[in-house]
Backbone as numpy.savetxt, mean C-alpha at the origin, in Angstrom:
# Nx Ny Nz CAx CAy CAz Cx Cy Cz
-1.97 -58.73 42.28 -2.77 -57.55 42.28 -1.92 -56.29 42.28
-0.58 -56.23 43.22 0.07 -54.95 43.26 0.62 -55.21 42.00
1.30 -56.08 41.23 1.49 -55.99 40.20 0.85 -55.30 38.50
-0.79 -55.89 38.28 -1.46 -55.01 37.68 -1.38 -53.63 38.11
-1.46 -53.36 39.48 -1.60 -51.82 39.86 -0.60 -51.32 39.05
0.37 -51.59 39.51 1.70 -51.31 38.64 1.89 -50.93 37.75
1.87 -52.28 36.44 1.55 -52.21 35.09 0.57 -51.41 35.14
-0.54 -51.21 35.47 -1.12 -50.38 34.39 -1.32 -48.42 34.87
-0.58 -48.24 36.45 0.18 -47.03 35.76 1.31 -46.65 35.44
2.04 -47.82 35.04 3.01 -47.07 34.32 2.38 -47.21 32.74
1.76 -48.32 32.15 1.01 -48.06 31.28 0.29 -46.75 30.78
-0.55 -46.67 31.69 -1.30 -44.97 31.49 -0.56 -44.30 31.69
0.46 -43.65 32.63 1.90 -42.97 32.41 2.29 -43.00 30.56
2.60 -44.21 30.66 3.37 -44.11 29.10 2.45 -43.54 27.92
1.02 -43.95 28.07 0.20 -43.34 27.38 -0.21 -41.88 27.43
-0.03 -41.63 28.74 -0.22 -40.25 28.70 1.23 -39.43 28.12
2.21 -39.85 28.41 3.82 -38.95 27.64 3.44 -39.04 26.62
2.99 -40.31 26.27 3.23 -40.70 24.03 1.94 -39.54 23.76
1.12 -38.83 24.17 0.14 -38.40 23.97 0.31 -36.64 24.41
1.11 -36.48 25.19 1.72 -35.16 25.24 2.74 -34.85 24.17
3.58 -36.22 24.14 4.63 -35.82 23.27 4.37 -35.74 21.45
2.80 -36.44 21.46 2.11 -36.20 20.17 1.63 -34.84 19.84
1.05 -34.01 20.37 0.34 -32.97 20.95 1.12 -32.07 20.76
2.60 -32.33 21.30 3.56 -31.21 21.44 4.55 -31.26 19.87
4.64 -32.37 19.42 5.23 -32.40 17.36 4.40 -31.92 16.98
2.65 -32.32 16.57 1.90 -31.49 15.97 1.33 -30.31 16.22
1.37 -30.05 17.02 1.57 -28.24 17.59 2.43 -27.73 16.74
3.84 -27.93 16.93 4.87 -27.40 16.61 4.65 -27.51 14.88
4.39 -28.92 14.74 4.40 -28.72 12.95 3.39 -27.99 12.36
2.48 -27.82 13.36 1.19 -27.00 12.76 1.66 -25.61 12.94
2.51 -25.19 14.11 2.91 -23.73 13.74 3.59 -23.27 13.30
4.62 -24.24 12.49 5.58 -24.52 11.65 4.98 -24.12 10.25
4.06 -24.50 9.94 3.56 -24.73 8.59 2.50 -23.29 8.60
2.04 -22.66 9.62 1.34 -21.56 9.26 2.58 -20.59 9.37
3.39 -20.50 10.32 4.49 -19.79 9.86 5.28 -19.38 8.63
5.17 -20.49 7.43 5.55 -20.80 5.92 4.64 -19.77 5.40
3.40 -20.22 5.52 2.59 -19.63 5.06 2.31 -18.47 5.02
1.87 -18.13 6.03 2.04 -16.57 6.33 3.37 -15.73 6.20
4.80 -16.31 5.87 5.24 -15.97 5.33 5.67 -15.49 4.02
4.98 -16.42 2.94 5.26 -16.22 1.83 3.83 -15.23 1.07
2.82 -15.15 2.29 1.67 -14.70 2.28 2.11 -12.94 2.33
3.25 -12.84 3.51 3.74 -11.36 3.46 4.20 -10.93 2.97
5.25 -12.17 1.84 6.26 -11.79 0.92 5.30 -11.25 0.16
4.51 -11.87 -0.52 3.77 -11.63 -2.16 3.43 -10.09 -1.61
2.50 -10.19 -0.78 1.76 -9.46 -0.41 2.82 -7.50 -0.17
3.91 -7.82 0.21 4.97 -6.93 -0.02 5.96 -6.73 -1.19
5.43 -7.46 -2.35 6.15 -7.41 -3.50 4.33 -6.54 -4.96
3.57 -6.76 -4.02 2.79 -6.07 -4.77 2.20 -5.00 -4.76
2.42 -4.26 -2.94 2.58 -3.23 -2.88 3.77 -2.53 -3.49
5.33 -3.03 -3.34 6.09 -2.37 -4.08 6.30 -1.82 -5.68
5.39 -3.28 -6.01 5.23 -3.08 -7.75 3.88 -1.91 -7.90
3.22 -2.15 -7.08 1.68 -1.04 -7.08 2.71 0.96 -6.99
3.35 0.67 -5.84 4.40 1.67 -5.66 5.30 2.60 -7.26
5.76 1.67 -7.38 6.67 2.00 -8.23 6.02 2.15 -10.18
4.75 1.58 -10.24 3.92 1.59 -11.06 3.21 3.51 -11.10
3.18 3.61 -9.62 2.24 4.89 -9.74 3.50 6.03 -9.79
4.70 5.39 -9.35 6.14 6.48 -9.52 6.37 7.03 -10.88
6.59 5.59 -11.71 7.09 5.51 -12.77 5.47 6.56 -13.64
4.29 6.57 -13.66 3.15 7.16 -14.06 3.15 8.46 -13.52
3.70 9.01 -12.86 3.73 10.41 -12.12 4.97 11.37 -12.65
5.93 9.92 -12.74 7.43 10.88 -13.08 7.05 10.70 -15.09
6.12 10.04 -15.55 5.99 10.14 -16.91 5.04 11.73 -16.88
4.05 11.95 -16.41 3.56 12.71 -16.55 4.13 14.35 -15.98
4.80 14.34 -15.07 5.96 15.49 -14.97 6.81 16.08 -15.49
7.25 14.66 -16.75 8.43 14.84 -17.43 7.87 14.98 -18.67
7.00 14.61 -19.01 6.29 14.87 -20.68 5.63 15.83 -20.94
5.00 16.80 -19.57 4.11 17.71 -19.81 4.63 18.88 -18.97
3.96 19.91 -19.15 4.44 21.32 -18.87 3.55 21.30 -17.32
3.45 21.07 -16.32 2.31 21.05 -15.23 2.02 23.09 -15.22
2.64 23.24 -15.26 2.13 25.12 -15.46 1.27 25.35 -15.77
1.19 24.39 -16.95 0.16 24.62 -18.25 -1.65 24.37 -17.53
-1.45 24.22 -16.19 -2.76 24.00 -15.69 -3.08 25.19 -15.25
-2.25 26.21 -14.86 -2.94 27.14 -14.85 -2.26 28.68 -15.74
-1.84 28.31 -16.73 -1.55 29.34 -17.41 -2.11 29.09 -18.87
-2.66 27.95 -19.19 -3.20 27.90 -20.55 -4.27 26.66 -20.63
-5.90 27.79 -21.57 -6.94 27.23 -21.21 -6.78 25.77 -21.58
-5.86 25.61 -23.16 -6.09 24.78 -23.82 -4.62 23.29 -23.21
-5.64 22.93 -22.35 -4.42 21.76 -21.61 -4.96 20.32 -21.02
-6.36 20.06 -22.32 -6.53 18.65 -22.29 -6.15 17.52 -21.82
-4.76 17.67 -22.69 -4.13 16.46 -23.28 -3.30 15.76 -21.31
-3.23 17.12 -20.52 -2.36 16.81 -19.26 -3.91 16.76 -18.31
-4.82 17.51 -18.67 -6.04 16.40 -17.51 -6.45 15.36 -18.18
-6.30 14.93 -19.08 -7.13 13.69 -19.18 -5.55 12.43 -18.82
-4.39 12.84 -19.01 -3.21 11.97 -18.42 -3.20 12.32 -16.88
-4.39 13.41 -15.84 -3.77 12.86 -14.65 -5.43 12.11 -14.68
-6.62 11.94 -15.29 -7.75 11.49 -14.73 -7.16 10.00 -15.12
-6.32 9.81 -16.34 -6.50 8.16 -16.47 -5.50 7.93 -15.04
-4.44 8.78 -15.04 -3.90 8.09 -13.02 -4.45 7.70 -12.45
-5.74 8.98 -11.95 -6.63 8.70 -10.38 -7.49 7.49 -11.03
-7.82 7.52 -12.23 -8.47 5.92 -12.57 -7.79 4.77 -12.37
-6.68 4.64 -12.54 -5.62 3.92 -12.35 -5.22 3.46 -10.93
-5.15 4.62 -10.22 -4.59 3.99 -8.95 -6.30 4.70 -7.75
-7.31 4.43 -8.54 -8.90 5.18 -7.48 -8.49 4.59 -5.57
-7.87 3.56 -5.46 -7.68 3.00 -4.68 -6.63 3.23 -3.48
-5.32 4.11 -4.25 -4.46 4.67 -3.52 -4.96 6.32 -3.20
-5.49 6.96 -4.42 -5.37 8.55 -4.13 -6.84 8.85 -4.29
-7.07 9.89 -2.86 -8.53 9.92 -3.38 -8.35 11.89 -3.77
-7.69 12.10 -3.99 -7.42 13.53 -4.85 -6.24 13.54 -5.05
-6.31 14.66 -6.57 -4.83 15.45 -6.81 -4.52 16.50 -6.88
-3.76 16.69 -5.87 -3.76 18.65 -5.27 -2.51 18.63 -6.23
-2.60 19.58 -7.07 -1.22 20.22 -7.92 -1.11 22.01 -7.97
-0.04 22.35 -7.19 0.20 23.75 -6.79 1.34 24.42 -7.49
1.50 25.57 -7.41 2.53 26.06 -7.77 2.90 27.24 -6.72
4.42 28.16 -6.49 4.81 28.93 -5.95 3.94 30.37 -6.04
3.03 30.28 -7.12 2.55 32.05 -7.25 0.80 31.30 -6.73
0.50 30.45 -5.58 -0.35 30.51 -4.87 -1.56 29.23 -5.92
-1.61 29.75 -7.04 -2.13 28.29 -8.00 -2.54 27.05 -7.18
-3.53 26.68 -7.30 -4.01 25.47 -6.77 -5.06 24.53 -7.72
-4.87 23.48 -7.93 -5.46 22.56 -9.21 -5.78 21.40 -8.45
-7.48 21.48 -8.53 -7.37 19.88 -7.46 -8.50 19.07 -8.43
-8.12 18.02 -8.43 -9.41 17.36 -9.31 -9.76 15.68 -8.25
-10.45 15.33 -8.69 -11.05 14.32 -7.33 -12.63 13.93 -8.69
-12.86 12.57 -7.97 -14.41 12.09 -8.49 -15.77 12.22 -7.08
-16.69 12.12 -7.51 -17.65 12.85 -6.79 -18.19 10.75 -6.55
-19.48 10.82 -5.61 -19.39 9.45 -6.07 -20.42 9.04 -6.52
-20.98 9.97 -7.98 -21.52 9.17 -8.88 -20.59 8.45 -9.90
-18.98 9.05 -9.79 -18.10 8.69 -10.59 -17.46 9.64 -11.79
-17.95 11.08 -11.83 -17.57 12.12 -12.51 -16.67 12.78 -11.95
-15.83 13.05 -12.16 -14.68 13.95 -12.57 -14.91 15.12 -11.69
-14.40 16.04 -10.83 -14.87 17.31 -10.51 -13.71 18.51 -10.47
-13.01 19.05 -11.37 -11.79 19.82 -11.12 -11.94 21.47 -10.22
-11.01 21.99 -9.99 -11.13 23.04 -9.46 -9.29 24.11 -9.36
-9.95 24.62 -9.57 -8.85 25.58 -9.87 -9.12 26.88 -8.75
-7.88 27.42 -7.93 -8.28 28.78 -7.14 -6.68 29.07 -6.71
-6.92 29.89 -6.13 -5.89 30.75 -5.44 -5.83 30.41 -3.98
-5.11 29.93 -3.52 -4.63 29.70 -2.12 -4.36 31.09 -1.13
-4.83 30.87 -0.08 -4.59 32.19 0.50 -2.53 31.48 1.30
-2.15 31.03 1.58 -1.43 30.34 2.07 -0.54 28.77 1.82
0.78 28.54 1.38 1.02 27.84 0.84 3.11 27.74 2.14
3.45 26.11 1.62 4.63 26.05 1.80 5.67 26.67 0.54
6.59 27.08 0.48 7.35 27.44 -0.71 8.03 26.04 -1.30
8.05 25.97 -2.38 8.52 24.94 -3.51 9.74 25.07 -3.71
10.41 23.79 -3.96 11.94 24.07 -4.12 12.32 23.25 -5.26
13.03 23.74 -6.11 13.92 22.64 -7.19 13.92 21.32 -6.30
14.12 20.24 -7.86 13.59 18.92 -7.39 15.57 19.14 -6.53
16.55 19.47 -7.70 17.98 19.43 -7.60 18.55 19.70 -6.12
17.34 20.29 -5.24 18.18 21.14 -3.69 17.43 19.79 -2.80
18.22 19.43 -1.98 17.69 19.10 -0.91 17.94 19.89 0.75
16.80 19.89 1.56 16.80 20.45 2.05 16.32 19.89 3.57
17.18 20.84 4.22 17.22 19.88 5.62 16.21 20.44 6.41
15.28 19.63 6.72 14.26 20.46 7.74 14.61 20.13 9.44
């Protein structure tokens, strides 16, 4: 009789370790494997913000560099540079929800969609502005 006693807790003993020590591999491999995951989940996920990034750079520095931006408020006839920043805000509706474009003599050009989905521009005079500097100076604030 003390013998069964025996055997069978060290039995249930052994069953209970093999059963912690099960518990405690698949734990681990299970947080092993969402760890993967969610890693390569952050990678993508940070390689498509950078490409989203550098998509709206490369579309901003095209439109800076091809067009006269002045021309928004010094000449009526300047189509051709709002309809290249509306296809942007179409382009990126998701990152920018306006585009404030200013100049040093107070100029202010803002265009934005309303939300039936039209277009709404505006043009005025700023009572108050930061001063603008060549792209060439950097400047230490």
């Amino acid at each position: 009789m003390k013998q069964l006693k025996l055997f069978s807790i060290i039995l249930f003993s052994t069953i209970i370790l093999v059963l912690i020590l099960m518990y405690y591999y698949f734990n681990k491999k299970q947080e092993l494997y969402y760890t993967n995951n969610y890693s390569e989940q952050i990678a993508q996920t940070k390689n498509d913000i950078e490409l989203t990034g550098l998509a709206l750079q490369n579309d901003l520095n095209n439109i800076l560099y091809s067009e006269k931006i002045t021309d928004l408020f010094e000449n009526e006839l300047r189509t051709n540079l709002i309809i290249k920043l509306q296809l942007l805000y179409s382009k990126n509706y998701d990152l920018i929800s306006n585009i404030l474009i200013f100049d040093n003599k107070l100029n202010v050009y803002n265009i934005y969609k309303d939300e039936k989905g039209k277009y709404i521009t505006d043009t005025y005079e700023a009572q108050w502005q930061r001063k603008l500097h060549p792209k060439e100076i950097l400047i230490k604030l």
